[in-house]
N, C-alpha and C positions, 0 to 999 in steps of 0.2 A: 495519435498520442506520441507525445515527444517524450524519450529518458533521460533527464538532466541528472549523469553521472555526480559521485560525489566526489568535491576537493577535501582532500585530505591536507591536514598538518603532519607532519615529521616531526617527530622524536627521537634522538638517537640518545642509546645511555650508556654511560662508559665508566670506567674503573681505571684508575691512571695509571697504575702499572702494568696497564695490557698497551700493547704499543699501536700508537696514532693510526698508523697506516690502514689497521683496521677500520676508525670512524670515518677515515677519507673514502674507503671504498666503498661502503655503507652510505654516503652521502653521493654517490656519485649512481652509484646501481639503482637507488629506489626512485628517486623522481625518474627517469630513464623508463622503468618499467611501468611505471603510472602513466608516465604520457602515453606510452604506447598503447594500454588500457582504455585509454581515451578519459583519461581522471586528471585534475590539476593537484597539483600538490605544493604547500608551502613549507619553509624552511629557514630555519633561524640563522641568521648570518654567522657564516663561520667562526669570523672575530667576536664577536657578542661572547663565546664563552672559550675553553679551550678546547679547541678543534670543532667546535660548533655544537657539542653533545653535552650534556647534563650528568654529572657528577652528585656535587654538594646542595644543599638548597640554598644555600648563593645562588648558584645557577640554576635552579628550579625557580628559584624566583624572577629571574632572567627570562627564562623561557614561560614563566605564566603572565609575564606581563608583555610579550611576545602576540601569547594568546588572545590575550585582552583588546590591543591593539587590531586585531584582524578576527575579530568577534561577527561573527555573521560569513564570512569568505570561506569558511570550511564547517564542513559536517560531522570529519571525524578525526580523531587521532590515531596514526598509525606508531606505535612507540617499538621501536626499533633498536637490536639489542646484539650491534655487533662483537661485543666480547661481554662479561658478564654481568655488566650495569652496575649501578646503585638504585638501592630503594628508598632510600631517603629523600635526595633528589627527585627523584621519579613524581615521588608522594607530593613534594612541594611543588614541581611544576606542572602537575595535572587532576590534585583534587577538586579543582573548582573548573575544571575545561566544558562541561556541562556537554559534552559529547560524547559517543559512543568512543572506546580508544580497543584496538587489536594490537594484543601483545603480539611482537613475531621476534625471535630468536636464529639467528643463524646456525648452523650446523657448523661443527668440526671437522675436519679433514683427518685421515688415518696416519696418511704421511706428512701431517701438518701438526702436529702434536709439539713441536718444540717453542719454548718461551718465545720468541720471536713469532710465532703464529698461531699459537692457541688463544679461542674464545672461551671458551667454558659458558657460552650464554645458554647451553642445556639446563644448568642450575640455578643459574642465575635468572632465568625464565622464571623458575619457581620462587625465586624467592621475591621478586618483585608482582606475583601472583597473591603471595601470600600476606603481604605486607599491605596491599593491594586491598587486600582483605578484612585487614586488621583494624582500616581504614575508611571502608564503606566506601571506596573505589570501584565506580561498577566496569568491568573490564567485557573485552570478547578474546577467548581464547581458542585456536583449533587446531586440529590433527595436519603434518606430526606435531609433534612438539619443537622441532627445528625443524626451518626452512629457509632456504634459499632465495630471494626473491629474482632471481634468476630462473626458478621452477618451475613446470606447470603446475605442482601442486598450490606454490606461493599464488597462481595466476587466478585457481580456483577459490581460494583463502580471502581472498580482492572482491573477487565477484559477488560472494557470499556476505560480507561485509558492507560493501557497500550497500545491496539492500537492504541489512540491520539499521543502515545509517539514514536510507530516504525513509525507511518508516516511523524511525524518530524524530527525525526532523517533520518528517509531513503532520505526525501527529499532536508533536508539539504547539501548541496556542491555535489547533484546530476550529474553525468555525463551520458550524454547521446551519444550514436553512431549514427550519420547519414551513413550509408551506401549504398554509389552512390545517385545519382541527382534526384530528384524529377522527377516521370514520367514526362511527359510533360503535355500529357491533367485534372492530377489531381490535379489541383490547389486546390481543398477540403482541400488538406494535406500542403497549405501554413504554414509559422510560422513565428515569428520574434525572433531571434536569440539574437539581445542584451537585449530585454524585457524579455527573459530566465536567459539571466547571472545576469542580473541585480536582480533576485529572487533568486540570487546564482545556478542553474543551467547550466551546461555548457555543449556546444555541442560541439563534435569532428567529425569533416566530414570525408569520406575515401570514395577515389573511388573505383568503382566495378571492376576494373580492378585490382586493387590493391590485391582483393578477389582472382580473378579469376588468376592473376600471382602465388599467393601462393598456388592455391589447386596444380597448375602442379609441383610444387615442393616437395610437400609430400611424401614420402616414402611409396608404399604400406605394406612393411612387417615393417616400425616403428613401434614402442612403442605407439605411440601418435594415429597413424592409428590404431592399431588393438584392444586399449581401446577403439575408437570411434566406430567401427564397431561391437563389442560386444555389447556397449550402447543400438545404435539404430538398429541392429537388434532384442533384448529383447523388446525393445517398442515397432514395431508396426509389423502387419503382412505382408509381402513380399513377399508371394506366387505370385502374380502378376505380381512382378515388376525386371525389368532385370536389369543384374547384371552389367553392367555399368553402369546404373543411379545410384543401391549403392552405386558403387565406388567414385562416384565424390558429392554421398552425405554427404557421410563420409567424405572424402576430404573436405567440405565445413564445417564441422561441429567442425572439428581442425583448420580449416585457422580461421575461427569465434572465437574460443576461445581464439587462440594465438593472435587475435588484439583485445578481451577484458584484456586479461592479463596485455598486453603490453600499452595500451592506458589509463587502470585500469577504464573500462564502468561499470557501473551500469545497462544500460538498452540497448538495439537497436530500429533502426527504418532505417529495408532493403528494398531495393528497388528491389522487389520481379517477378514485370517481366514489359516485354519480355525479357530481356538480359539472363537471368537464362536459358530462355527457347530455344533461339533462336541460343542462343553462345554457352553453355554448354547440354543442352539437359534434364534437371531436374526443378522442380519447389523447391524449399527451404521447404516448409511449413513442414515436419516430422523434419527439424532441427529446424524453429522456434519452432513446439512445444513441444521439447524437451528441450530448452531450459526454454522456459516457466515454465514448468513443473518442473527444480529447483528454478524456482523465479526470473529469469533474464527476466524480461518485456521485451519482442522483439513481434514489430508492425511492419505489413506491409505496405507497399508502401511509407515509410519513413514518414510513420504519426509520429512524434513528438511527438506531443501535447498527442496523445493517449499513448504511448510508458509512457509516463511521470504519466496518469492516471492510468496505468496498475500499474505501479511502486506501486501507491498509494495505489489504492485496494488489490493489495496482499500483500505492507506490514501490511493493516489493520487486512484483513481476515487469517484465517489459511491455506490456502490452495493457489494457483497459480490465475493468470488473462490472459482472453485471449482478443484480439481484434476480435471484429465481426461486419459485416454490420449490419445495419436497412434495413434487403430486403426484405420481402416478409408480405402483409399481410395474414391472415389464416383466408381465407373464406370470411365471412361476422363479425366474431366477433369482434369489436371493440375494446377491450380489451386484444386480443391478437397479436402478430405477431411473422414471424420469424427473428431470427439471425440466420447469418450464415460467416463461411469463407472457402474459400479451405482446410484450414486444420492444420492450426496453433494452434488448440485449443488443451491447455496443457490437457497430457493423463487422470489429475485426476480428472476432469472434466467432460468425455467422459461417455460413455453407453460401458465398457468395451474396447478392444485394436482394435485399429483404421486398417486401411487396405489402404495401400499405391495404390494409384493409378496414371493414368494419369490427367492431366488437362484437361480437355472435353470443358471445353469454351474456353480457348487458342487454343484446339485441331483445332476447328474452323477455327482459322487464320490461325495454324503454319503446319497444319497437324498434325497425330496422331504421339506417341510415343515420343512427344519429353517434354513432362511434367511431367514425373515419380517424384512422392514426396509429393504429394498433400494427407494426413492423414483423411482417409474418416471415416465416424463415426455419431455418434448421441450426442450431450448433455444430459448429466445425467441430469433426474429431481430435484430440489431443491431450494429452497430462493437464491436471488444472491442481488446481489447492485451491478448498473451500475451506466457509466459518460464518460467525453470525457472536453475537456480541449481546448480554442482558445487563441491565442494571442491577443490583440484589445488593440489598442491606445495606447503600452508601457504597457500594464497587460495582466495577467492571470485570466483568465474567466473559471470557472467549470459548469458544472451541474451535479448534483447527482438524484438518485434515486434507487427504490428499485422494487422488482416482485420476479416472479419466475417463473422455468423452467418448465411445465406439461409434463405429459405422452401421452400428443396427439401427433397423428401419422403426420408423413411426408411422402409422396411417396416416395417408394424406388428408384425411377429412380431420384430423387431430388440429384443433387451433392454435397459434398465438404462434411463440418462437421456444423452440423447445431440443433437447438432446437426450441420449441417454448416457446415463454415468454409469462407471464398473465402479467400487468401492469393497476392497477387501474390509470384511464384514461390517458389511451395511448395516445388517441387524441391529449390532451393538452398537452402532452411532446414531440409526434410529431411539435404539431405547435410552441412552444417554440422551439425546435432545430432548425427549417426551419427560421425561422424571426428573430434570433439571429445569423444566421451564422455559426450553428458548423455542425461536420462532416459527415461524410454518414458512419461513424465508430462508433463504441461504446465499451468503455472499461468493462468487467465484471470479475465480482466475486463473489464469493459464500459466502454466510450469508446477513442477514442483519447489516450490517455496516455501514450505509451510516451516521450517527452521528456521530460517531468515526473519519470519514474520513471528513464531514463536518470541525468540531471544528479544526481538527488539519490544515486542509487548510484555515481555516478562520480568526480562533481565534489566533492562533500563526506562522502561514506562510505571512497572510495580502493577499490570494487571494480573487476573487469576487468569489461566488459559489450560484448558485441557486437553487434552488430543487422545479420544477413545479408542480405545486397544480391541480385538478381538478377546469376545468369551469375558472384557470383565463389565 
């Protein structure tokens, strides 16, 4: 999975009787420490206004048709306040910028205090906050309240931003794949479909028939098939698993791509069995997690709502999300349990390359052999930030949180792909998921990001998001 960093616009806001030299240096430090970031950043022509920075709404109008112009090229505004701005200006050239914008304010010097070099953009932070305010300007603000973009904390401030910034953008005009009907007995995975569009998300349903008519049509010596079968043979290991199952997992792993192509998905949410198992003879899960594993959120059992959380978390995080149960507790310790799923969990994730196997609980029903696909493995240990996502009453409902994965053992006879999570007070995030209604799923990802991914569904999407606290 690739992190396409965000391009930031520039904003720099000024007050004309603070002298120039300041906006010059302010234009010359921040693209500098962007690029080094590895972030592109744009910037209004110097001449366009005086000394290149926003004042008046003259020149907010300047700089919002700036915007307009390079609509699509950036993700967020970075608004920039090397002495104490205007907020009128401010107001005219970015209440319509439809991106996320990070106030940042320069700090003052102790022996820099005289008219010749004082910012005062301490207060004038505030006041372009508040006005901000006044105005239904959704902003991001953080600790200190002056920074340097010359600082590590400025470098931290960036970091954090930016994924406020891919989660908005990725969430924006998101499409999502329903693929085939909702099991039957899992109504867990309910959703309401116009309270998604309505958040701008849009869902495109496809029958499983529709799948399974295209794998029988694939070419096995094509172009298309034998890129696929290189793929997923390098991901996982095969010794095990016969070679018809390959054939029609491969076959499933080009029919899947050719209706995200064609439909232009952002994420999936398949409807993973019986039908896989009972009609074709394979379980999906080595192509869900392959797909994962470049960043296309794909949920089983046509969980939605997780599909949509997955999205979120790996656009936050650097690395992929996978979907996994709330199933097992580990022992007696309250603080821990396991996740787990057959085997959808993206390989970069995993305790090394996964081992295809059959479905051992469907084996149950269907008899053996006919589940080949299932990506067995262990989760790597590491910090992650979970969540999971409900429809309720025309909204979008989140909860977040954070843990991480330890190096405690699982029985090896334990199936699928699974870890165990520590979670300062599980309990209470158990009994919040149970008495609010949300799923027997849970979306993860690795780091902690769950702030990053908070702010940008909160602060600037308008969903409800909770993050359960110990004891309440």
């Amino acid at each position: 999975m690739t992190v396409q960093k965000t391009t930031f616009a520039l904003f720099f806001g000024n007050r004309g009787f603070f002298p120039a030299a300041l906006i010059e240096g302010a234009r010359a430090d921040l693209p500098r420490v962007l690029r080094e970031l590895g972030h592109g950043a744009l910037m209004l022509d110097k001449n366009a206004t005086r000394h290149g920075a926003v004042e008046t709404p003259r020149e907010g109008a300047i700089y919002a048709e700036f915007l307009r112009r390079n609509r699509g090229k950036f993700g967020g505004v970075i608004l920039a306040l090397p002495n104490f701005g205007d907020e009128t200006g401010a107001v005219a050239a970015l209440k319509d910028c439809g991106v996320p914008i990070l106030v940042q304010a320069y700090p003052d010097e102790l022996d820099k205090m005289g008219p010749a070099l004082r910012r005062d953009a301490f207060c004038g932070k505030i006041s372009i906050m508040d006005v901000f305010c006044q105005n239904n300007v959704k902003f991001t603000a953080l600790k200190p309240h002056t920074v340097s973009p010359l600082s590590e904390e400025f470098k931290l401030n960036v970091d954090y931003f930016d994924r406020v910034c891919r989660v908005v953008r990725g969430l924006k005009n998101l499409v999502v794949g329903a693929i085939g009907a909702r099991t039957t007995p899992f109504k867990t995975v309910r959703f309401d479909e116009l309270a998604l569009q309505k958040a701008g998300i849009t869902v495109e349903t496809l029958d499983l028939t529709q799948v399974f008519a295209g794998m029988e049509k694939i070419a096995a010596g094509g172009k298309a098939y034998r890129a696929k079968a290189a793929v997923l043979r390098e991901y996982a290991c095969w010794d095990k698993a016969p070679k018809a199952a390959f054939d029609k997992l491969v076959r499933l792993g080009v029919v899947l791509d050719e209706i995200r192509s064609e439909y232009q998905l952002d994420a999936l949410a398949i409807r993973c069995w019986t039908e896989m198992q009972s009609l074709m003879g394979i379980s999906p899960c080595v192509v869900m997690s392959e797909l994962n594993n470049r960043g296309i959120a794909t949920a089983c059992e046509v969980d939605v709502g997780n599909a949509i959380t997955m999205q979120a978390l790996a656009l936050a995080s650097d690395g992929p999300a996978a979907c996994l149960d709330w199933n097992n507790n580990y022992a007696e310790d309250e603080e821990k349990c396991i996740l787990f799923h057959c085997g959808p969990v993206p390989a970069d994730l995993m305790q090394g390359k996964g081992t295809i196997s059959d479905h051992l609980i469907i084996a149950n029903a269907l008899g053996k052999g006919k589940g080949f696909g299932c990506n067995t493995g262990r989760i790597a240990p590491g910090d992650c930030t979970f969540g999971s996502m409900i429809t309720e009453a025309g909204r979008l409902k989140f909860y977040l949180g954070q843990g991480r994965f330890t190096n405690d053992p699982i029985p090896p006879e334990f199936f699928g792909c699974a870890g165990v999570v520590e979670i300062a007070g599980l309990q209470d995030v158990l009994l919040h998921i149970g008495r609010n209604g949300y799923r027997h799923h849970v979306s993860v990802a690795g780091g902690h990001i769950l702030m990053s991914v908070r702010e940008a569904l909160e602060n600037y999407l308008g969903f409800q998001v909770a993050v359960p606290q110990p004891g309440l």
